[in-house]
C-alpha positions as CSV (number, residue, x, y, z in Angstrom):
1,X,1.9,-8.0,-29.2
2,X,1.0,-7.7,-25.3
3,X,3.5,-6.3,-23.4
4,X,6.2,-8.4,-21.9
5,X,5.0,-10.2,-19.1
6,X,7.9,-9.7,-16.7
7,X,8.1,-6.4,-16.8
8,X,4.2,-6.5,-14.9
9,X,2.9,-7.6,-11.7
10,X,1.7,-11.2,-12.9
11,X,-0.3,-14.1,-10.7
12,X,-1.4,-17.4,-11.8
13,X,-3.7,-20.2,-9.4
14,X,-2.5,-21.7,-6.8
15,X,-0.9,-19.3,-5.7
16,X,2.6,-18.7,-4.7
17,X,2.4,-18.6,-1.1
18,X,6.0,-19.8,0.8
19,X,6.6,-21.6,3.7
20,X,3.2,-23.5,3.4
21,X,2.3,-24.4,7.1
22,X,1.6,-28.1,8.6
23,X,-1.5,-29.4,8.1
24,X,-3.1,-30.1,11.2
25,X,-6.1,-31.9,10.6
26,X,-6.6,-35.3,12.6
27,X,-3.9,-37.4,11.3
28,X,-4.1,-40.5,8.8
29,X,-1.2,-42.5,9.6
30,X,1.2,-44.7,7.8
31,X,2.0,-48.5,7.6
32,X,4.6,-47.3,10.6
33,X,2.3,-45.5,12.8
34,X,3.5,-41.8,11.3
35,X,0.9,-39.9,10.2
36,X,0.5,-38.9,6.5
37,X,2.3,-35.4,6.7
38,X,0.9,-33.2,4.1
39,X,1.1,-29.3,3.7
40,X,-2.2,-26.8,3.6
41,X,-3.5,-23.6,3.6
42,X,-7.4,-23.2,3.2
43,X,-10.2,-20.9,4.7
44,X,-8.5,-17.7,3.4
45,X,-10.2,-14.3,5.1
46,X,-8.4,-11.4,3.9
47,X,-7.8,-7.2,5.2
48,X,-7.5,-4.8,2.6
49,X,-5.8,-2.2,5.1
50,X,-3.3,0.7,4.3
51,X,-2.8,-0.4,0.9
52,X,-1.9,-3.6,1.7
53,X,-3.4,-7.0,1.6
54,X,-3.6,-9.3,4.7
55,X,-4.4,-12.8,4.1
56,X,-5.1,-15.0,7.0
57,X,-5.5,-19.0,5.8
58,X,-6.0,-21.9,8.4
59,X,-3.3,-23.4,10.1
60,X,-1.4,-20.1,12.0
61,X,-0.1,-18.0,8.9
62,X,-0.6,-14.7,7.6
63,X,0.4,-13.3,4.3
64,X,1.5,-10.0,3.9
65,X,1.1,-8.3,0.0
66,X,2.4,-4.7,-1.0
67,X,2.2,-5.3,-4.4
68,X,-1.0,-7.6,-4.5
69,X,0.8,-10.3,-6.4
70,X,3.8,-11.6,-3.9
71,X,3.1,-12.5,-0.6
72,X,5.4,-12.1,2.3
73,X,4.7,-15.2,5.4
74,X,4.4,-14.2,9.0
75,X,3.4,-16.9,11.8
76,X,0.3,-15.1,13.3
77,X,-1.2,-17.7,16.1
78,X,-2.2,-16.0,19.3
79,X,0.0,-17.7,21.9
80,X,-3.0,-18.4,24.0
81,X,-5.1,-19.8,21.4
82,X,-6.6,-22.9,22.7
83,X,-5.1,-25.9,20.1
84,X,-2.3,-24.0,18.6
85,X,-3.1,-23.4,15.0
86,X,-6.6,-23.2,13.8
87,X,-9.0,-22.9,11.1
88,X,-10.5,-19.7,9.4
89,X,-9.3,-16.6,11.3
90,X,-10.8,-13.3,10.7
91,X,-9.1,-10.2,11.4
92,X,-10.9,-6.7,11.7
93,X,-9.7,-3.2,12.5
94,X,-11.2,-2.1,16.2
95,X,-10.7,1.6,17.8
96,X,-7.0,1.5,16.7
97,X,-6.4,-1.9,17.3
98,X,-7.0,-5.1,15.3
99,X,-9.7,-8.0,16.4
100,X,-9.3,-11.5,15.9
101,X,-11.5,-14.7,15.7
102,X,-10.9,-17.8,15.4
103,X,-12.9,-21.3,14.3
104,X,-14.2,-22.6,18.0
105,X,-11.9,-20.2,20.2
106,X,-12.3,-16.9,21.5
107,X,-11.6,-13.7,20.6
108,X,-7.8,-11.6,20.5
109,X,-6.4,-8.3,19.6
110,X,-3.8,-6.8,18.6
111,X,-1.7,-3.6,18.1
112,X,-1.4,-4.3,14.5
113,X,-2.6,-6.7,11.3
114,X,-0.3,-9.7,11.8
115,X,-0.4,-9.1,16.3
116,X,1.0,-10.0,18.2
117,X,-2.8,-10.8,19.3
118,X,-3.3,-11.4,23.1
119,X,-6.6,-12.9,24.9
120,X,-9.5,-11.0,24.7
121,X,-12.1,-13.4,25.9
122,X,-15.0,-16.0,25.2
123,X,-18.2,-14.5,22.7
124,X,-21.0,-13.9,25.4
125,X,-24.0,-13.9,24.3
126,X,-27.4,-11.8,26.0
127,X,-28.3,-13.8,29.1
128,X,-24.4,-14.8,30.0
129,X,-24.2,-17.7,28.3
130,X,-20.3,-18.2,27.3
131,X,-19.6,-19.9,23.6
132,X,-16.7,-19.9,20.7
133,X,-18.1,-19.5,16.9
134,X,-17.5,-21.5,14.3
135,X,-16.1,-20.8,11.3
136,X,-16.4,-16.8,12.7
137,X,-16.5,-14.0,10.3
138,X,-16.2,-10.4,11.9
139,X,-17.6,-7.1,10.2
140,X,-16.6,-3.4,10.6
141,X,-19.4,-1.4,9.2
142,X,-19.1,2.3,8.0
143,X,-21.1,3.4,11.3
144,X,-18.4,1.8,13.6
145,X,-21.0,-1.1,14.5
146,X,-19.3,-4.5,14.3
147,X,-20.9,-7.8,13.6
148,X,-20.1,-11.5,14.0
149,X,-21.2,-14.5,11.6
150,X,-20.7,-18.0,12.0
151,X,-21.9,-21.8,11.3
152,X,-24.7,-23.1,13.1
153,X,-26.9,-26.0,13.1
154,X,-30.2,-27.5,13.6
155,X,-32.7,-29.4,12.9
156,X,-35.1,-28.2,9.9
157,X,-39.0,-27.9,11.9
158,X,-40.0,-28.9,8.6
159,X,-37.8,-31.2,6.7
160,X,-37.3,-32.9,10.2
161,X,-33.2,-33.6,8.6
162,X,-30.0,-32.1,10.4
163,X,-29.5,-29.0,9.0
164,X,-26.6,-26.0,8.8
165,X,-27.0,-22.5,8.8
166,X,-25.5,-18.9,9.3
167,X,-26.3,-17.1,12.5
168,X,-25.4,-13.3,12.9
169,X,-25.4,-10.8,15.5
170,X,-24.3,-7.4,16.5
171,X,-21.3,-6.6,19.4
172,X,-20.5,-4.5,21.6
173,X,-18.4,-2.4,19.7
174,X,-16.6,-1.3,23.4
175,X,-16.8,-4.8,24.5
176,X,-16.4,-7.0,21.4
177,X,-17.2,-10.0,23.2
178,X,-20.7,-9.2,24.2
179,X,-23.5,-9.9,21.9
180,X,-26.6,-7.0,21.6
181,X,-28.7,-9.5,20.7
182,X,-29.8,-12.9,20.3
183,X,-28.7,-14.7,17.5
184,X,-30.5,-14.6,14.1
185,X,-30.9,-17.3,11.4
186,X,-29.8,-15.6,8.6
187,X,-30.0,-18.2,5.4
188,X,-30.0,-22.2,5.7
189,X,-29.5,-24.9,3.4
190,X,-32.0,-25.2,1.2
191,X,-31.8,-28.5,-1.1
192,X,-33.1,-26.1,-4.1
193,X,-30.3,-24.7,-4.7
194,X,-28.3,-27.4,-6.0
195,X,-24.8,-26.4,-5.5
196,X,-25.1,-26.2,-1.5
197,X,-25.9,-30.3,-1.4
198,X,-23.4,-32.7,-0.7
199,X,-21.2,-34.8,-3.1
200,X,-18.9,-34.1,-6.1
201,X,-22.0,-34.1,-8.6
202,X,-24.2,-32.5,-5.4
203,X,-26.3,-36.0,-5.9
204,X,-27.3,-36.0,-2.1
205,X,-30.3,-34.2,-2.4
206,X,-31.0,-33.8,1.8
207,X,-28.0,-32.8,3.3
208,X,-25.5,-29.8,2.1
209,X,-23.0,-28.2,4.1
210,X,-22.9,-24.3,4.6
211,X,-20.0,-22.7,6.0
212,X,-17.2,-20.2,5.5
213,X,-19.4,-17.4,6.1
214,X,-18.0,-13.5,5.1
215,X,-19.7,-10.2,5.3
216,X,-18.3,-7.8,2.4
217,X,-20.3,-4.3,2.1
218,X,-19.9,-2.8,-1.7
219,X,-22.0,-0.2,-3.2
220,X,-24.0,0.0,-0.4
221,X,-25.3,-3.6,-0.2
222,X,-24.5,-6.1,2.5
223,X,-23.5,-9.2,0.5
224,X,-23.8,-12.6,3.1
225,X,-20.6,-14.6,1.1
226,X,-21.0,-18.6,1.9
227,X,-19.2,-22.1,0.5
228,X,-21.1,-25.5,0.3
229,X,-21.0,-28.2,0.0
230,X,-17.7,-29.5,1.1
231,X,-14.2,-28.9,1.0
232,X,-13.5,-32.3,0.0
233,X,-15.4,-32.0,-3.3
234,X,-14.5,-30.4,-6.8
235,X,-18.5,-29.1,-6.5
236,X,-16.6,-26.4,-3.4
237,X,-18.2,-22.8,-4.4
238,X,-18.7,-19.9,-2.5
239,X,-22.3,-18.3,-3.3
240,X,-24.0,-15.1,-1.6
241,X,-27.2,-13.4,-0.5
242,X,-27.5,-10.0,-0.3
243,X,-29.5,-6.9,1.6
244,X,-30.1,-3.6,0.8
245,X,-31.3,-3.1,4.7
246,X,-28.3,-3.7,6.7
247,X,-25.5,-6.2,7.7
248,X,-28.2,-8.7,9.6
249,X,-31.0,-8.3,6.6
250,X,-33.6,-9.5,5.8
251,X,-31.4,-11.3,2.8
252,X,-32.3,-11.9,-0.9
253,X,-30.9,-15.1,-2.3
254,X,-29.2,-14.4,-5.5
255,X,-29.8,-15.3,-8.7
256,X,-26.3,-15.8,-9.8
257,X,-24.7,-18.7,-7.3
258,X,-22.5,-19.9,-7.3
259,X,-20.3,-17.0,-7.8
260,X,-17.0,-19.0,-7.8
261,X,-16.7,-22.9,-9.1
262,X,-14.6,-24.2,-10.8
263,X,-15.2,-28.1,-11.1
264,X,-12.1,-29.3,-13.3
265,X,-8.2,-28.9,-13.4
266,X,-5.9,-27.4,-11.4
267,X,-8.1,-25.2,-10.1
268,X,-10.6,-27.3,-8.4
269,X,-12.9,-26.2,-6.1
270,X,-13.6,-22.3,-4.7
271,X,-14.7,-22.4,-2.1
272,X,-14.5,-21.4,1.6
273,X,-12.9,-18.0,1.6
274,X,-14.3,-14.4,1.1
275,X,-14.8,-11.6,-1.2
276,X,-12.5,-8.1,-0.3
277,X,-12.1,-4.9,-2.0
278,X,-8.7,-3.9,-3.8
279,X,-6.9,-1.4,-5.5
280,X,-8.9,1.0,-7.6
281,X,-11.8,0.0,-6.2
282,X,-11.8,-3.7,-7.6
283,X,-13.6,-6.7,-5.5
284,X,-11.4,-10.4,-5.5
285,X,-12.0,-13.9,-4.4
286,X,-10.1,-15.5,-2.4
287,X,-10.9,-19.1,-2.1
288,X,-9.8,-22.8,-0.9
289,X,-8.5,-25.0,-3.9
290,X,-9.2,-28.6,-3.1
291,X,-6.0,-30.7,-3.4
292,X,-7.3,-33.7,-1.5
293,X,-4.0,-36.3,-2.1
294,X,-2.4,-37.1,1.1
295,X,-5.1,-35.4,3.5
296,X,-9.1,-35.2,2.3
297,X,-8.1,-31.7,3.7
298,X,-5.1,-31.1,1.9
299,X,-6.1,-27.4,0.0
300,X,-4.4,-24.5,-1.7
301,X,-5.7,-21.1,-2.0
302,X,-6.7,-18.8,-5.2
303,X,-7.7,-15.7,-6.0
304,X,-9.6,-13.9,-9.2
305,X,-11.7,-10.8,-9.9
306,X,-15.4,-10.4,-8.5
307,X,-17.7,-8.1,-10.4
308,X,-21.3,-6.8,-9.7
309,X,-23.7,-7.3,-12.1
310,X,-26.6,-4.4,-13.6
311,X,-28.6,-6.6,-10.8
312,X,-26.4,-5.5,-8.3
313,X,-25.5,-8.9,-7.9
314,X,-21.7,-10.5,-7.3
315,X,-20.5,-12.8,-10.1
316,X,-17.0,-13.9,-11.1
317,X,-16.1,-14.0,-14.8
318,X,-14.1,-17.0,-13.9
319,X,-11.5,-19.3,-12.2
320,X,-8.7,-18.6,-13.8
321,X,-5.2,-21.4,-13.6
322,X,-3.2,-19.3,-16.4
323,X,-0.9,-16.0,-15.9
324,X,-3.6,-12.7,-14.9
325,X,-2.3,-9.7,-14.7
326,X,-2.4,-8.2,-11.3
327,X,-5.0,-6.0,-9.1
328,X,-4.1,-2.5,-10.2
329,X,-1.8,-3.4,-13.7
330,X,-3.1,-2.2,-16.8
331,X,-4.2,-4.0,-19.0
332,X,-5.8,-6.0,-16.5
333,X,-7.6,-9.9,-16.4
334,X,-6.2,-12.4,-18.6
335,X,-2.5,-12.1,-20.6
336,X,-3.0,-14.0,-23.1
337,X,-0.8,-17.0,-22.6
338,X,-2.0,-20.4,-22.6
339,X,-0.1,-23.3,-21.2
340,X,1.9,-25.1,-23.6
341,X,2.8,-28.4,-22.0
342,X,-0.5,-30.2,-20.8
343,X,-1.8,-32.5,-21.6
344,X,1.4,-33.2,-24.7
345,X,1.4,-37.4,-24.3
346,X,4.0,-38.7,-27.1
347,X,5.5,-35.7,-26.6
348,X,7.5,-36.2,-23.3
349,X,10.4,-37.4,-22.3
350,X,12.0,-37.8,-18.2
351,X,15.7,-38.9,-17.4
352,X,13.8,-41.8,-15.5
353,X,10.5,-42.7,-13.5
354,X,9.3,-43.8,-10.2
355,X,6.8,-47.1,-10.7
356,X,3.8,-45.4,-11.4
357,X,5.1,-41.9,-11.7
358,X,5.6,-41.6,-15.5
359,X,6.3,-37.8,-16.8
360,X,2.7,-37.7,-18.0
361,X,1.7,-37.3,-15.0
362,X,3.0,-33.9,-15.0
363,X,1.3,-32.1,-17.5
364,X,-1.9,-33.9,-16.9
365,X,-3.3,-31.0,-15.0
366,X,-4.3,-32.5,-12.1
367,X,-3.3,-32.5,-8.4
368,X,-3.9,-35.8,-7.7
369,X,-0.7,-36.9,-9.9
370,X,2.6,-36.6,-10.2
371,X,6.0,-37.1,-11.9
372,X,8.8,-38.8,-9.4
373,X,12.6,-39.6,-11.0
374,X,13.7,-42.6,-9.4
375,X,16.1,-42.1,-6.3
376,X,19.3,-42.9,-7.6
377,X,18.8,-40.2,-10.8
378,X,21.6,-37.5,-9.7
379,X,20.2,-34.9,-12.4
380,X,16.5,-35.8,-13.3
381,X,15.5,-34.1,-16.2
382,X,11.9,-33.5,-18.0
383,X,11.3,-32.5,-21.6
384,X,8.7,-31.4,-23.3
385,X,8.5,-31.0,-27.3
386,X,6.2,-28.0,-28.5
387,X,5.7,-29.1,-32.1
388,X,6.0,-25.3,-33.2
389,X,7.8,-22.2,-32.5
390,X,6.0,-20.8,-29.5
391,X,6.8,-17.2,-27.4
392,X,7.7,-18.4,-24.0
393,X,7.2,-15.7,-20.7
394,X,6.5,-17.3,-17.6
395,X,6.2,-21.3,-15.9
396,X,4.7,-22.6,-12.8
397,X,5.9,-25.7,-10.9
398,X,3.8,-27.4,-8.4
399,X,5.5,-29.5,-5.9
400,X,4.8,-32.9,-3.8
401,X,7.5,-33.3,-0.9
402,X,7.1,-36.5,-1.4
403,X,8.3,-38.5,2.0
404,X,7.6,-35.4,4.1
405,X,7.9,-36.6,7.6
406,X,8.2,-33.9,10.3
407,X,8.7,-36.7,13.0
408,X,11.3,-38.8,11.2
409,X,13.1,-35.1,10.2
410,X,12.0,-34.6,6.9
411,X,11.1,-31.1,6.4
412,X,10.0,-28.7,4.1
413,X,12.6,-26.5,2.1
414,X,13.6,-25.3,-1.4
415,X,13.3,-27.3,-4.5
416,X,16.0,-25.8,-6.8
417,X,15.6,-26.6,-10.4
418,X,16.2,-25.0,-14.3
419,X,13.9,-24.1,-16.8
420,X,16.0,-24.7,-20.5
421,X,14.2,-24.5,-23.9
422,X,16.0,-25.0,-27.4
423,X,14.7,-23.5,-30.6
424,X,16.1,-26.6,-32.4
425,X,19.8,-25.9,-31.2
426,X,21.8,-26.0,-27.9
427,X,19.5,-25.6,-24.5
428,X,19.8,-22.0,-23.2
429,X,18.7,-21.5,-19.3
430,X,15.5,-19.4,-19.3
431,X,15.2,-20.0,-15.4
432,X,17.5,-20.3,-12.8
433,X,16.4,-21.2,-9.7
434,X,19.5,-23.6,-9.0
435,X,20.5,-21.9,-6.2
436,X,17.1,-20.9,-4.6
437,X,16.5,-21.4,-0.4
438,X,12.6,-20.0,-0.9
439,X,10.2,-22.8,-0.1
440,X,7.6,-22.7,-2.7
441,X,5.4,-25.7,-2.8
442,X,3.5,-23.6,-6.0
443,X,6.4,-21.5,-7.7
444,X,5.0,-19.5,-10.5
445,X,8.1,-17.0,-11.9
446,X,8.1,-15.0,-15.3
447,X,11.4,-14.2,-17.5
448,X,11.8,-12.0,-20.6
449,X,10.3,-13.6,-23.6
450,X,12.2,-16.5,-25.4
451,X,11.1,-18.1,-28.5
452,X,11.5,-22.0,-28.4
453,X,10.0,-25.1,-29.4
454,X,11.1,-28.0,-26.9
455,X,11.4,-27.2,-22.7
456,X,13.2,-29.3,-19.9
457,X,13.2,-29.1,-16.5
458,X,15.9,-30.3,-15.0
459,X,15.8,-30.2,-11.3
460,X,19.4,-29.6,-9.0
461,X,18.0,-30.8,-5.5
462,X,15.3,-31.3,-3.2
463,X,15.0,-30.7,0.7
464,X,17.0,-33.3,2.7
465,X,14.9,-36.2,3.3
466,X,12.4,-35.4,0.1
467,X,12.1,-36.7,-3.0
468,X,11.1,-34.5,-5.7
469,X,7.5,-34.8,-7.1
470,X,6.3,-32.6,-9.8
471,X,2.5,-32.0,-9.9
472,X,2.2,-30.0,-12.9
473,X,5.3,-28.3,-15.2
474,X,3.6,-25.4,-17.1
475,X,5.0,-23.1,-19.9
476,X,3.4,-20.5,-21.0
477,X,3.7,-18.7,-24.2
478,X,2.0,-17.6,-26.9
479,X,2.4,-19.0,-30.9
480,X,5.1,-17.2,-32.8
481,X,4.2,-15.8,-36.8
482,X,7.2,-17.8,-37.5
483,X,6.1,-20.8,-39.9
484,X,6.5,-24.1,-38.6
């Protein structure tokens, strides 16, 4: 038998990342004139730095990780930073202090990972000119040189068509603002590669969309990370070039790209985010799940191991949406536990439904769907029959706040809930997280093992304002040798 699951550092996609942030894409608004508030986090860049991870998503967070599995969240927006929150930040160590960038702002530094970060000033590039990246990627090489990437675009002198691209050039490393040189082209989209076109089925053979660009040095080769073709799209992957000549090439496209997709479930979409090292000398993902319900830029974030090939090439074995052990546990990758409630139709039962939000919807395992208990059910309660005696160890919820309103006062908070199971007797609590005030829009928790073959949920209450929607319940076990 593996060994228990809660006694190891265990993660499972999305992850567990609390008090998600506002999304602040343009607004779609309501019936009432109130925009369509939704919760993100997207665009992860991430510093592995004194044994710790740094994760820095879109929107003004950063998450803090000693262990590598739980995350801590610390508000990290530069006070001068032009519209408040933005997208993709970058953070770098720089002669004892820590460099910032930020999508179509200007650079900031700080005295430590998570700031405070003050002004540092506009990018400049070699005859004065004054401009903000987008989608800015710094890089610390080994030699104390520092790079910047970002999006670009132009139109093809070929293909005649509109057309993105990565640029990249080295700074100053006493003046981080300057650029040494001009600015060079370092890949483009090229309609060959069928990943980087637009469109959930990459149909649009013409147009793609690169962007997200990251810098990760392993080995000794400079690796040029980049997503296409859209955040919007299940097709979102991250892919890479590489160069065994330095951080601004010339680059080799690689055979193996994508290296992260991940087209179906839960899990849909990797894209925009960036490849880091980790403990014992381990590479991870970190990339933007597409959720896509309320906002076409309503996203989660995941992580999963990267390897390199004999090719020297990056690949990931895959996108993972079930318990992994963590960076550094032993064993490591997969545990072994599958989830036991999707997709079980005849199989569930609710206390009641919302029009249109049956329980189904549930374990379905998608995003786009949810169970809702009507609003007058005081103790909604889901159950789940397993058919067969299964070894139960951990569970994820994934939340909607459904009627989340920040102008009309309806804000995030903690939804507080039980996990029961019965082995064909009484219910016995497996879970408590009745009493919980951690706001977890994903809430992935393990217990010591329990052998059972029905599950409920039963949720205890909701943030004030905020009904409770449940986009996926998941158990996860393993079958028992008991007979059925």
């Amino acid at each position: 038998m593996a060994p228990e699951l809660y006694r190891k550092r265990t993660f499972c996609n999305p992850l567990s990342l609390p008090d998600l942030p506002r999304g602040t894409d343009a607004p779609m608004r309501d019936a009432d004139g109130f925009p369509d508030d939704y919760r993100s986090v997207s665009d992860p860049s991430v510093l592995y730095w004194d044994g710790k991870w740094y994760l820095y998503p879109s929107y003004g967070m950063a998450y803090v990780s000693e262990d590598f599995v739980t995350w801590k969240s610390v508000p990290c927006t530069p006070p001068e930073a032009a519209k408040g929150p933005r997208y993709s930040p970058c953070v770098i160590p720089w002669k004892g202090r820590f460099l910032m960038a930020i999508h179509s702002d200007r650079l900031f530094v700080g005295d430590t990972p998570t700031g405070p970060f003050r002004l540092l000033g506009d990018c400049i590039m070699p005859d004065g000119t004054h401009f903000c990246p987008v989608d800015p990627a710094l890089f610390a090489d080994d030699d104390g040189r520092i790079y910047l990437y970002w999006h670009g675009s132009r139109t093809h002198p070929v293909r005649g068509v509109w057309s993105s691209l990565t640029y990249g050039a080295e700074l100053d490393a006493d003046d981080p603002r300057k650029l040494l040189c001009e600015p060079k082209i370092l890949n483009e989209f090229d309609p060959s590669h069928v990943w980087e076109r637009f469109g959930e089925y990459n149909q649009d053979t013409e147009l793609g969309w690169i962007e997200g660009q990251w810098m990760l040095k392993a080995r000794g080769r400079y690796y040029l990370i980049y997503a296409a073709c859209g955040t919007q799209f299940g097709a979102y992957a991250m892919g890479a070039y590489y160069s065994d000549a330095g951080p601004l090439g010339p680059f080799v496209y690689q055979k193996n790209n994508p290296v992260t997709s991940g087209k179906t479930g839960i899990v849909k979409g990797a894209g925009h985010g960036c490849i880091e090292h980790g403990p014992g000398d381990t590479l991870w993902a970190f990339y933007t799940c597409t959720m896509c319900c309320a906002h076409c830029f309503e996203r989660r974030i995941g992580m999963d191991r990267v390897e390199i090939d004999e090719n020297g090439e990056l690949y990931c074995p895959r996108i993972t949406d079930t318990p992994q052990y963590g960076p550094g546990e032993r064993p490591s990758g997969d545990t072994g536990l599958a989830p036991l409630t999707h997709s079980q139709r005849g199989k569930v039962r609710s206390s009641s439904r919302a029009p249109g939000r049956d329980a189904i919807y549930a374990l379905d395992a998608s995003m786009l769907t949810w169970w809702q208990p009507r609003a007058d059910d005081a103790e909604p309660w889901l159950t789940v029959e397993l058919e067969a005696p299964y070894e139960l160890e951990a569970s994820r919820l994934i939340w909607r706040d459904v009627g989340l309103s920040y102008e009309k006062g309806a804000l995030p908070g903690a939804f507080r809930y039980k996990i029961e199971a019965s082995d064909g007797g009484d219910w016995f609590c497996v879970l408590d997280r009745s009493e919980s005030r951690e706001d977890f829009a994903v809430d992935y928790r393990t217990f010591p093992p329990v052998t059972a073959r029905r599950v409920r949920l039963v949720i205890t209450g909701a943030p004030e304002g905020i009904a409770p929607g449940v986009i996926d319940f998941s158990v996860f076990g393993r079958r028992t040798a008991q007979k059925v």
